[in-house]
N, C-alpha and C positions, 0 to 999 in steps of 0.2 A: 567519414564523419566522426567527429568527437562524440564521446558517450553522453556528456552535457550540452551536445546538442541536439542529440536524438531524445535526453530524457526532458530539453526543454521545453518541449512542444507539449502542453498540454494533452490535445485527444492521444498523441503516443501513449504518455503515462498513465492515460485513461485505459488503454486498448492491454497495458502491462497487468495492470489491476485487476482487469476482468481474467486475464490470462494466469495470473495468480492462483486463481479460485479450480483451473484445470483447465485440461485440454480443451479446445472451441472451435469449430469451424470458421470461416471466415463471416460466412451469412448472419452468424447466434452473432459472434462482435459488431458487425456492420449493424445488425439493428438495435442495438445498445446506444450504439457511439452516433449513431445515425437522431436517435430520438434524443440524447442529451447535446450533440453541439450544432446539429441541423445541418451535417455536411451530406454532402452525396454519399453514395456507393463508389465511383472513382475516385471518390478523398480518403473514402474510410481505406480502401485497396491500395490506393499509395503511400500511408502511412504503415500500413503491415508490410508492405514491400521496404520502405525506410527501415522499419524494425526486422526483418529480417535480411535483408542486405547489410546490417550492423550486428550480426552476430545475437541482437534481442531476443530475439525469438528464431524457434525453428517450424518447420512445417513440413505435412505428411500425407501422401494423397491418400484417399479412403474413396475407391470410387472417383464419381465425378466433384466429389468436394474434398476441399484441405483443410486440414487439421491444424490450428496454431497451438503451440507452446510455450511456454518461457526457456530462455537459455539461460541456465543460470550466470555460466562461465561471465560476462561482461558485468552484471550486477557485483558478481565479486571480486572485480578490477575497481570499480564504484567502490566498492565498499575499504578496500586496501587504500586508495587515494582517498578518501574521505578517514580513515585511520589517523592520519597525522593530525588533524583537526580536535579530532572530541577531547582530548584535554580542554579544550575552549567550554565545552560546554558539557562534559561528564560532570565535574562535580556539583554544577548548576544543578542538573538532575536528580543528582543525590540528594541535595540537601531539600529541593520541594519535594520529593522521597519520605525525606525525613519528617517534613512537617504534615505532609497529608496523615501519616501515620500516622503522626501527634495527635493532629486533629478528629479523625477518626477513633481514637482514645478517647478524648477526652469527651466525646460526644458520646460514647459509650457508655465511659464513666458516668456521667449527669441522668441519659437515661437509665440504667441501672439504679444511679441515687433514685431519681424519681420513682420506680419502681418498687423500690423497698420504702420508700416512705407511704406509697400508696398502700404496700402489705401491711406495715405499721399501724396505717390507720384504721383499716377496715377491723 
């Protein structure tokens, strides 16, 4: 399976996200993913098995329960093919960058005037 078709499935990218945050058992994910998309316990388990038959994530037995993790390794195949792109929209970034800055300036500046004008007057 293509990596934009394992990451297209929403609750996968959901089930990544929580796995982000660290290690998890299957159960802590399943009842996550369970109360936001209203699937089974056999949906949430074949999406983890989806994400780890695609190299997504690994898994570790601990006892009678497994352990998920992130794999990074495919995320930074993702990330190299998504590389030829951001020229498209790196300097986009940059420049609302630029003006939040501005903005945040100049919003500073004004309170600061207000501020000394209040010290001014008292």
């Amino acid at each position: 399976m293509h990596a934009f078709d394992v990451l297209g499935d929403p609750v996968r990218r959901r089930i990544l996200e929580l796995l982000a945050e660290g290690e998890a058992t299957a159960g802590a994910v399943g009842e996550v993913v369970r109360a936001e998309f209203g699937i089974s316990q056999p949906a949430v388990s074949q999406h983890l098995k989806v994400l780890r038959d695609s190299g997504f994530t690994t898994v570790r037995p601990l006892g009678p329960r497994r352990l998920y993790a992130v794999d990074p390794a495919p995320l930074r195949e993702v990330d190299a093919w998504l590389d030829q792109f951001r020229r498209f929209w790196t300097p986009h970034l940059a420049a609302l960058a630029t003006e939040l800055a501005r903005g945040r300036r100049q919003r500073r500046l004004a309170a600061e005037g207000t501020s000394n004008e209040e010290d001014e007057e008292s």
